[in-house]
C-alpha positions, -999 to 999 in steps of 0.1 A, spaced: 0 0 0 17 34 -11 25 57 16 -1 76 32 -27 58 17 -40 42 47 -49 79 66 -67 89 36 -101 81 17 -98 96 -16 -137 90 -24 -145 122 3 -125 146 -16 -134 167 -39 -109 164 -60 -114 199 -84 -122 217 -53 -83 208 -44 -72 218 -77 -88 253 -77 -72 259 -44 -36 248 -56 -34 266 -84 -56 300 -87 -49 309 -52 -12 298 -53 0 302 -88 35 307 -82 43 273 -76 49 254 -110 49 216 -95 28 191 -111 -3 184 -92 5 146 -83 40 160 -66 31 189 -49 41 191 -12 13 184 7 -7 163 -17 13 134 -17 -10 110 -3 -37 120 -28 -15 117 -58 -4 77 -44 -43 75 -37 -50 82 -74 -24 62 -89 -33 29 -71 -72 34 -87 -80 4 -101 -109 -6 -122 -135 -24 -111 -135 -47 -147 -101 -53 -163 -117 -65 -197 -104 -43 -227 -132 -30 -245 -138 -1 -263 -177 9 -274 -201 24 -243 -227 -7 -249 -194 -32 -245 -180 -9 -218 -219 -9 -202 -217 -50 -202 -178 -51 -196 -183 -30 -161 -215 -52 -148 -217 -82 -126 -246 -96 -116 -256 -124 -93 -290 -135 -80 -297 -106 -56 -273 -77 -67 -261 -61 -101 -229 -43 -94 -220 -18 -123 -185 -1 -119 -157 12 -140 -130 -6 -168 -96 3 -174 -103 31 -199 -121 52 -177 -95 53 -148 -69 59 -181 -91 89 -192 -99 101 -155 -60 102 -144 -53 116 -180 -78 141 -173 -70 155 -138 -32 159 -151 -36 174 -180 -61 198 -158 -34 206 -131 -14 217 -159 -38 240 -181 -46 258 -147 -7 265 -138 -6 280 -174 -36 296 -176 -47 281 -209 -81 284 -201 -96 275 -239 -74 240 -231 -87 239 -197 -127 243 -204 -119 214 -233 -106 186 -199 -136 200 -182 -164 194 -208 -143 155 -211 -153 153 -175 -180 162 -178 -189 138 -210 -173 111 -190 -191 113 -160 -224 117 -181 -212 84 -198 -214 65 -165 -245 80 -151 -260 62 -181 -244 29 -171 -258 34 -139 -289 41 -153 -285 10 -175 -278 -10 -148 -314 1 -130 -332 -6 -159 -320 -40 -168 -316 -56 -127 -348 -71 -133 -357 -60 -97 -320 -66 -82 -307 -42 -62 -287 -23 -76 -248 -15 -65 -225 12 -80 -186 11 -74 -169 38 -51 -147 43 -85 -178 48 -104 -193 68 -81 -160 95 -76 -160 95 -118 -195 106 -116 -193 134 -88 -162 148 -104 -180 155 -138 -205 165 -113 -184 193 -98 -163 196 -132 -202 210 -149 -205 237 -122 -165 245 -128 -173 251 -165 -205 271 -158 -221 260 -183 -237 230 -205 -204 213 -225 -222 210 -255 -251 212 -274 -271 175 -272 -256 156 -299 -289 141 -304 -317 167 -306 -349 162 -288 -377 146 -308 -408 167 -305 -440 151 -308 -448 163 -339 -418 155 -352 -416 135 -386 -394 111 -368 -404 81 -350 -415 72 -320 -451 84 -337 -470 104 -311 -502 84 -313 -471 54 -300 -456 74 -272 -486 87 -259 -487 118 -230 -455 125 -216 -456 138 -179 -433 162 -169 -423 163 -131 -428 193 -107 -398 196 -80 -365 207 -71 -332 191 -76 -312 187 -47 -278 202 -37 -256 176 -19 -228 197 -20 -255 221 4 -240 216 41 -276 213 56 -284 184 34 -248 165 34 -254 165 69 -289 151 67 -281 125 47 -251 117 65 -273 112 96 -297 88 74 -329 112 76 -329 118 36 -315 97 8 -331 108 -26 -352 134 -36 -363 152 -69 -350 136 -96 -333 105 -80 -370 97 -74 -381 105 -110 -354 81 -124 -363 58 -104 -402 58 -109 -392 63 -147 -368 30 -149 -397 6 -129 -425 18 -151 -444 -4 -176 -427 19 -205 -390 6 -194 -398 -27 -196 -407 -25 -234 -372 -12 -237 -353 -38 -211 -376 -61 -234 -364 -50 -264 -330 -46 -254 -327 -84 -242 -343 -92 -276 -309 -76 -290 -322 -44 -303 -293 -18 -302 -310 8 -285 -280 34 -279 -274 50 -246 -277 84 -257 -313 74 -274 -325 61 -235 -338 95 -227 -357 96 -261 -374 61 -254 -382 68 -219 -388 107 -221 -370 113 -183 -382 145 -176 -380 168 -147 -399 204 -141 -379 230 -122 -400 258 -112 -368 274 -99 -372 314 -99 -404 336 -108 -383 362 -117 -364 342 -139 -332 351 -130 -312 321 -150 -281 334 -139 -285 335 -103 -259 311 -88 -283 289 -72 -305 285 -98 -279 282 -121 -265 255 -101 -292 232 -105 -299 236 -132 -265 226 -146 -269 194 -118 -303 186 -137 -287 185 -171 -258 168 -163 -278 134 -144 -299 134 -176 -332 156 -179 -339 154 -213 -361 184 -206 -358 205 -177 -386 237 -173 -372 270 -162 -399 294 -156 -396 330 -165 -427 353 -153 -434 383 -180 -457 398 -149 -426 401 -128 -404 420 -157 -427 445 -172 -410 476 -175 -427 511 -167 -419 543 -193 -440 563 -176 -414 583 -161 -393 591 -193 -393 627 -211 -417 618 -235 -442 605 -214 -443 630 -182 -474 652 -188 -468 683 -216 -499 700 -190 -511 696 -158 -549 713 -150 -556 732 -117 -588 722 -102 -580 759 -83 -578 774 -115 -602 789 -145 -602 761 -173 -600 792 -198 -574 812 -186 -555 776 -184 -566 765 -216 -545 794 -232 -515 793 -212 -512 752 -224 -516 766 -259 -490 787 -262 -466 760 -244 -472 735 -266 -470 759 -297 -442 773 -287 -419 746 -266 -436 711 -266 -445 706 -306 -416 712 -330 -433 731 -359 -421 732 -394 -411 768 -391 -388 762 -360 -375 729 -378 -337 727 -395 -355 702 -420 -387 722 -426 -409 698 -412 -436 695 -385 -422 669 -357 -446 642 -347 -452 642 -308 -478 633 -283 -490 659 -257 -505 643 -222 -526 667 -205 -532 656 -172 -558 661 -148 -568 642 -112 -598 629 -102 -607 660 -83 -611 683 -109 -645 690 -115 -656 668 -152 -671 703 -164 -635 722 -157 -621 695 -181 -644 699 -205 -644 733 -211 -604 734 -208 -601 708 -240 -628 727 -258 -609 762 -255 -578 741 -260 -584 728 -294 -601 760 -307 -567 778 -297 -540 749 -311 -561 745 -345 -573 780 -352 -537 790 -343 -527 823 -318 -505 852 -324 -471 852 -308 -445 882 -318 -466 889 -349 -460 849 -362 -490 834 -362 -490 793 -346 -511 762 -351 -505 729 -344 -503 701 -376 -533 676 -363 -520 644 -378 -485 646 -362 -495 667 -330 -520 646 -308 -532 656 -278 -539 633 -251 -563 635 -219 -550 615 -189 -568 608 -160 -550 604 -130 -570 583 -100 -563 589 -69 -594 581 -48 -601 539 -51 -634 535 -44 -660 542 -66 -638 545 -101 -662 530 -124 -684 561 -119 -657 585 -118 -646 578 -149 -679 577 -167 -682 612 -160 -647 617 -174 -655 599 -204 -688 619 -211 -663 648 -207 -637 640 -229 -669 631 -258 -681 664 -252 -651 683 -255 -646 670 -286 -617 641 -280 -622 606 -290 -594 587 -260 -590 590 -221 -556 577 -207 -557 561 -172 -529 559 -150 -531 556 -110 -502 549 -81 -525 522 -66 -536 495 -93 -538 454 -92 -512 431 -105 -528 430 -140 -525 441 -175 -540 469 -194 -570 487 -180 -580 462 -157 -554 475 -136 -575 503 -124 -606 487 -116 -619 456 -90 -626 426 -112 -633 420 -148 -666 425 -147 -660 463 -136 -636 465 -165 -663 455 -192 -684 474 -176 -662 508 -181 -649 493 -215 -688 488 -229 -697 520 -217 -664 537 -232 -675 519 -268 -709 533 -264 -699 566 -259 -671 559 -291 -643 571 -265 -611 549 -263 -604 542 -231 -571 530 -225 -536 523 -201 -516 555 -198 -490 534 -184 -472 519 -213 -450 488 -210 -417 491 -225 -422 462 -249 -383 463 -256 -370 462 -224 -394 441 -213 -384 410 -239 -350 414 -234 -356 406 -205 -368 377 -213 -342 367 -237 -314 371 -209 -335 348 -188 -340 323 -213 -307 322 -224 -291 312 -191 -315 286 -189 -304 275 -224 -268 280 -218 -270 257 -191 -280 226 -214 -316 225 -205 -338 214 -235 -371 237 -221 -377 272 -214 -408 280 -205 -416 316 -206 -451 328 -191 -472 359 -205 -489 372 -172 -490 408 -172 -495 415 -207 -526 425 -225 -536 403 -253 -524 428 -277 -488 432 -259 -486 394 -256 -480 395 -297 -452 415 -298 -436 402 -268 -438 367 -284 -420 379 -316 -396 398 -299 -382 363 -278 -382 345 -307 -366 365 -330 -339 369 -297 -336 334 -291 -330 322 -329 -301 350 -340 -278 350 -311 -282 311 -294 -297 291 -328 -327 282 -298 -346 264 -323 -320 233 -332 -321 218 -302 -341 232 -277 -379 242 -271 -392 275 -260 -430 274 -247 -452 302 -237 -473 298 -208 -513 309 -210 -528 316 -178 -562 304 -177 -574 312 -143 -562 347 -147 -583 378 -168 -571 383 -206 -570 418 -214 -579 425 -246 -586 465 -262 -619 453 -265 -628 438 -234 -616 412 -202 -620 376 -208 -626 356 -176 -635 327 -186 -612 299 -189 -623 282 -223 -622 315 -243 -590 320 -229 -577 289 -239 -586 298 -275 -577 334 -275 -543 317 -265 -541 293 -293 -551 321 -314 -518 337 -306 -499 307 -312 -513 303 -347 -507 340 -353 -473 345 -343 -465 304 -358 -454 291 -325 -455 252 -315 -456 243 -283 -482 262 -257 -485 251 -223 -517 259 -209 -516 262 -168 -534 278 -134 -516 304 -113 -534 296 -77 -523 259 -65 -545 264 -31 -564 235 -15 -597 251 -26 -588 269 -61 -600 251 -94 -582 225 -110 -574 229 -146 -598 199 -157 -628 197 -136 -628 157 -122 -669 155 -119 -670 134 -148 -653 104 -134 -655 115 -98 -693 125 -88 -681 134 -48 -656 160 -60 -660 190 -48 -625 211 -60 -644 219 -94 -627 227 -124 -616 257 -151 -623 231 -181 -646 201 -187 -627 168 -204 -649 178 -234 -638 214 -237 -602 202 -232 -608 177 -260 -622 204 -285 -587 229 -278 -563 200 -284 -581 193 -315 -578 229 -324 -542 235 -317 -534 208 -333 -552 219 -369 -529 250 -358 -499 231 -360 -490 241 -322 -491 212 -297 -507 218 -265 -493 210 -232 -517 212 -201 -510 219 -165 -526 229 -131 -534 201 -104 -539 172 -122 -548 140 -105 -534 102 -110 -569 95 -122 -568 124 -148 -534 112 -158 -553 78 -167 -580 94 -182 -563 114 -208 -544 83 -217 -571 67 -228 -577 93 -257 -571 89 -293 -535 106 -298 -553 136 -314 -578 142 -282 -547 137 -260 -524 167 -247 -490 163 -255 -476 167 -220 -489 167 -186 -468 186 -162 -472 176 -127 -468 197 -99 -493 188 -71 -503 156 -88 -468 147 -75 -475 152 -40 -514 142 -37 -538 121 -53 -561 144 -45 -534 171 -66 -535 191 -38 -495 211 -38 -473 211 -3 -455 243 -6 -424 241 17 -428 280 22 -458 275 38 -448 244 59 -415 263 75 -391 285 66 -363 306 85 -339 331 80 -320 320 113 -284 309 115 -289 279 134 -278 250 120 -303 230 136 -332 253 124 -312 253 88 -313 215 88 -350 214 94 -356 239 70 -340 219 44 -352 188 60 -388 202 52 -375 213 13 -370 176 7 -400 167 23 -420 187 3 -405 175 -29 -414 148 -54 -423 112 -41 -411 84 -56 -445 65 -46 -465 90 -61 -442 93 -90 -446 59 -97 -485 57 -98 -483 83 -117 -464 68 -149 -484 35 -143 -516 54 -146 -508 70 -181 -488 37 -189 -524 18 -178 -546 47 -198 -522 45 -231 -529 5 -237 -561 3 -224 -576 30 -247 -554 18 -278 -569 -19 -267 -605 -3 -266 -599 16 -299 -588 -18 -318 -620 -34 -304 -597 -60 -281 -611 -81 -251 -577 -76 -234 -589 -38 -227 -620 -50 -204 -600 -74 -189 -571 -41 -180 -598 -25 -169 -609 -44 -141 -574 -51 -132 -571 -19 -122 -602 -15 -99 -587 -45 -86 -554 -33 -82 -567 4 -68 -587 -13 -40 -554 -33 -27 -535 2 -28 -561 22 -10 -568 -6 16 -529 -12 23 -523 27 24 -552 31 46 -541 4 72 -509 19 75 -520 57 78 -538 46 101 -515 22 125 -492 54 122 -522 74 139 -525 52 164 -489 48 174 -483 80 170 -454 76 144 -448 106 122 -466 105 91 -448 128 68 -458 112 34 -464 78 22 -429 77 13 -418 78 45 -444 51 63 -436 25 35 -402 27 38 -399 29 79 -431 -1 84 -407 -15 111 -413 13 136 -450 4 133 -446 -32 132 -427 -25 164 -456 -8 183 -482 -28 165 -502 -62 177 -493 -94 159 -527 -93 145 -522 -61 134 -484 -70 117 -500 -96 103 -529 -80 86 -503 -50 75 -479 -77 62 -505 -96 40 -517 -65 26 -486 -50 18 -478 -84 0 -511 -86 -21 -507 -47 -30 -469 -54 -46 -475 -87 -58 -508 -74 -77 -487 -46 -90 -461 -65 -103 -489 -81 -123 -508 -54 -132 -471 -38 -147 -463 -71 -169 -502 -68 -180 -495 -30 -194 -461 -35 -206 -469 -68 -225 -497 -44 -245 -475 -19 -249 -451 -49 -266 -474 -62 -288 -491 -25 -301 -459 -5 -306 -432 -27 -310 -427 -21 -345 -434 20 -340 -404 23 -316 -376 -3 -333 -368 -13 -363 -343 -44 -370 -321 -58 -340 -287 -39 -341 -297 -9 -355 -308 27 -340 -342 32 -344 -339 68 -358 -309 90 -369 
């Protein structure tokens, strides 16, 4: 054993982390990394790494089987003698591009590490898929590869590449066919930090183990789905590594920042960690509501007039005429390219100025600016098609505004004008005029009467539409930089009207300065629980909105529109009413199945496919599997369907937070973080329920017995899960054992086994039994469907890639 090597574990180090210490922060010394003073023991740590496989082989599938061993209860996966040759190679070659600065040289080693790292994740990955319910073992060597590519990503700061193989969209021309792959379901929850202090520690103490996406793999790799591909892959069908994600559609949703801040550190941070364990596609959410940019207080849009309630609207009227004549508009005479200068004048006025005084101020006003005044014997009129004039209403009082500005509006008619401008300090978070008033119905209210009196009411705050995108783009592009394959960029805040521009603005953004559309997808987000704002009107409810939002997408030629709610309480909507199949409910929905049904249909004829969000259910997940491909959405992204049944979201905000330095009340806060995120149980029902929904409707649709006999399989199989879930909640009532999720009472049984009766273990043993063995069933039942129905669809001839 080299010297040293027994006081040291070289699998706690972070191995970069020493590097960057050695050599930015001390770069006079020139010594190699493995023979600097100090570091002795590590280098002799590194050199005596051996592989765990000594076979020579060369290809990741042969490297994959090469680094395996298996017997009947664990499949081991480790390294071969390439990847400690590349990983030594690697951390030299490193050492030396940091002494010498060559950073171009030094970002190439850390994307290799990064590559590599990814390389084994996928074995490991491999390894879960095919154990055929083995337990699955990784290597200490395998694992220190792997959390050095992990750290190496974060070094880089950013994705290594672009994915060499693009994501297939559903409407892609290349197979897997939609109608084969069926929904997709896209995972709401965070992806954890180990390298956070509060959570090493908590898993070093054994109260956490996985969370987020270690939870999603794992519900991904045991679903019915990967068992078509450990099938087909055992059948000798070359399915490549880097097409797994493609087949299996691993997918995680990271509603990170609402002010999409990509480039935050921590954000950024994870998601760079999402990226590198896999997501395909990982959602970063950028809120337009939370960017909008006010102009209000710029030169050109401070008022050219202010009235006087205090003062005689005549003797005002002409003092405003001869300022704008003379200072505000530029007129041809005063202009060096004799020409009259457009420009808008604001003439402001509060709410306490009597109606009558405004009135008779715009009346005296436009008789003076068009029939022109004398001013040092040069007679002055304004140009009407370049100089507008325009009334602004400021509000000041809250109460009572829809009558106040009637009598503004019957004003502004009678003076003459045809537009009112609102602005206020105090105004809801909304768009457009809706701003100023209550609700939407006091909006239509104000906007119908406006029409009738042909006045154009409008926002006299105007969103810079520029500032505002760019915005935007700086968002989306961190979230692109870092790998991800989704950014998912909401419109809240913008009128209907605003929303256009702002849409065309991002994508012409993306496309010329990060080539967006080759490899990545960019997805707007339409509210529909909250108001559209039209120039017309307030739409409210949450069909019309849905198609006023395709309507964009077909307008501006976009594909992919994600259709969500904003308020995930316990007693808000859901985005699909659940009545149909579930007469008790109570929660109520924006959207019947059947309306939902008709907008797919149309998006689709728009060429846009529609993804759907907003407290979905594991029945609703089943449900909308059973549709013909083109009733079906095109994604489902889970938030609260992740945590609940009942799709009822745990916000760990509202659970506990703190802003103390204890480390105790850090741990807990963290402690409650992972709590709160997603559930491998409920991740798991979850994909069996659109697995279930996917065969069983094709089954129906082909006129098959085998879909009645699914069918009753899974009452069966529903009524084991809710009595063994039931017994257990509540022998952990009884006992008082903490009850944090299900998670946690399935996998800690033998503290209530403990307290419990032996008629009681025994009961909760024999239904624990039936409930897996009748789910293990119930899986080989789906995924032999899924087999025989899209076999063909998803591979072509052993040995050979599916698709290019």
């Amino acid at each position: 054993m080299p010297k040293g090597l027994q006081d040291i574990n070289i699998f706690d180090i972070d191995i970069l982390d020493k590097i960057k210490v050695r050599t930015l922060y001390h770069p006079g010394s020139l010594k190699e990394f493995f023979i600097m003073s100090n570091l002795d023991e590590l280098g002799n740590a590194m050199d005596s790494l051996k592989s765990d496989n000594e076979n020579i082989l060369n290809k990741e599938w042969r490297d994959f089987k090469s680094s395996i061993k298996e017997n009947d209860k664990y499949f081991s996966v480790g390294t071969i003698p390439e990847d400690i040759k590349r990983f030594k190679n690697n951390l030299r070659v490193l050492e030396n591009d940091f002494l010498n600065r060559t950073i171009m040289y030094r970002d190439k080693t850390l994307e290799d590490m990064v590559l590599q790292g990814q390389e084994l994740l996928r074995r490991k990955y491999f390894a879960i898929l095919l154990s055929e319910g083995k337990k699955v073992i990784e290597t200490d060597t395998l694992g220190l590869i792997i959390k050095t590519g992990a750290k190496a990503i974060q070094l880089l700061g950013r994705a290594p590449a672009p994915p060499i193989h693009a994501f297939k969209k559903f409407n892609s021309d290349k197979p897997p066919l939609p109608s084969t792959l069926g929904i997709e379901i896209l995972s709401s929850g965070a992806f954890p930090d180990w390298d956070n202090q509060e959570l090493k520690s908590l898993k070093a103490e054994g109260k956490i183990n996985t969370g987020g996406f270690d939870n999603v793999i794992e519900a991904v790799l045991g679903s019915p789905r990967a068992k078509v591909i450990a099938r087909l892959i055992r059948e000798n069908y070359n399915i490549h590594p880097l097409r797994l994600p493609n087949f299996l559609r691993m997918m995680l949703d990271l509603e990170l920042m609402r002010l999409g801040q990509a480039t935050t550190p921590g954000t950024f941070k994870m998601l760079l960690n999402s990226f590198y364990y896999g997501a395909l596609i990982v959602d970063h959410s950028t809120n337009v509501s939370e960017q909008v940019q006010i102009i209000y207080a710029e030169e050109n849009w401070k008022p050219a007039f202010t009235i006087n309630k205090e003062k005689s609207p005549i003797s005002q009227s002409k003092e405003a005429a001869k300022l704008l004549l003379t200072d505000f508009f530029k007129l041809k005479s005063m202009s060096n390219i004799n020409r009259d200068h457009k420009r808008n004048a604001r003439i402001e006025f509060s709410d306490d100025v009597n109606p009558e005084t405004a009135k008779e101020f715009f009346k005296n006003l436009y008789a003076l600016i068009d029939g022109g005044i004398v001013l040092n014997g040069k007679k002055l009129k304004r140009n009407p098609s370049v100089h507008i004039i325009q009334p602004v209403l400021r509000l000041n009082k809250i109460e009572e505004r829809v009558n106040t500005v009637k009598k503004y509006i019957n004003a502004i008619k009678e003076s003459g004008l045809k537009e009112l401008l609102l602005i206020a300090d105090f105004t809801l978070h909304s768009a457009g005029v809706s701003q100023y008033f209550e609700d939407g119905d006091s909006t239509n209210n104000i906007l119908d009467y406006a029409k009738s009196r042909r006045v154009k009411l409008t926002d006299g705050k105007s969103v810079d539409m520029i500032a505002t995108s760019n915005k935007a783009i700086e968002a989306s592009a961190g979230a692109i930089e870092s790998g991800q394959g989704c950014v998912k960029v909401g419109l809240f805040g913008l009128t209907y009207e605003q929303m256009f521009d702002f849409i065309k603005q991002v994508k012409t953004g993306l496309q010329s300065s990060l080539k967006r559309e080759k490899h990545q997808l960019l997805v707007f987000i339409g509210l529909i629980d909250e108001p559209v704002v039209t120039k017309d009107k307030v739409i409210k409810n949450g069909f019309e909105s849905s198609e006023l939002f395709i309507d964009l997408m077909r307008r501006t030629q976009h594909d992919i529109l994600l259709l969500d709610t904003m308020r995930k309480g316990k007693n808000d909507k859901r985005f699909v009413s659940e009545k149909g199949i579930n007469p008790q409910d109570t929660k109520g929905g924006h959207l019947t199945f059947a309306q939902l049904k008709s907008l797919i249909a149309k998006s689709n004829k728009a060429r846009c496919e529609l993804w759907v969000a907003g407290s979905y259910t594991e029945e609703q997940v089943y449900q909308a599997s059973l549709e013909p491909h083109k009733y079906r959405p095109g994604l489902i992204c889970l938030g609260g369907a992740e945590r609940s049944f009942g799709g009822i979201r745990l916000d760990p905000g509202d659970a506990y937070e703190t802003n103390s330095r204890n480390k105790d009340e850090k741990k807990l806060a963290a402690l409650v973080q992972i709590d709160s995120d997603i559930k491998f149980t409920l991740s798991r029902e979850n994909k069996l329920a659109r697995d279930a929904g996917h065969v069983e409707g094709e089954l129906r649709r082909k006129g098959r017995k085998e879909a009645a006999a699914l069918k009753k399989m899974r009452i069966r199989y529903l009524a084991l899960r809710n009595e063994y879930f039931n017994e257990i909640s509540k022998l952990a009532d009884k006992y008082k054992i903490q009850r944090k999720n299900l998670d946690f009472l399935i996998n800690n049984q033998c503290d209530i086994i403990g307290k419990a009766s032996q008629g009681e273990t025994n009961k909760l043993k024999k239904l624990n039994k039936d409930y897996n063995d009748y789910r293990e069933k119930y899986t080989e039942e789906i995924a032999n469907g899924m087999y025989d129905l899209f076999k063909k669809e998803w591979v072509s001839e052993p040995h050979k890639l599916h698709f290019d």
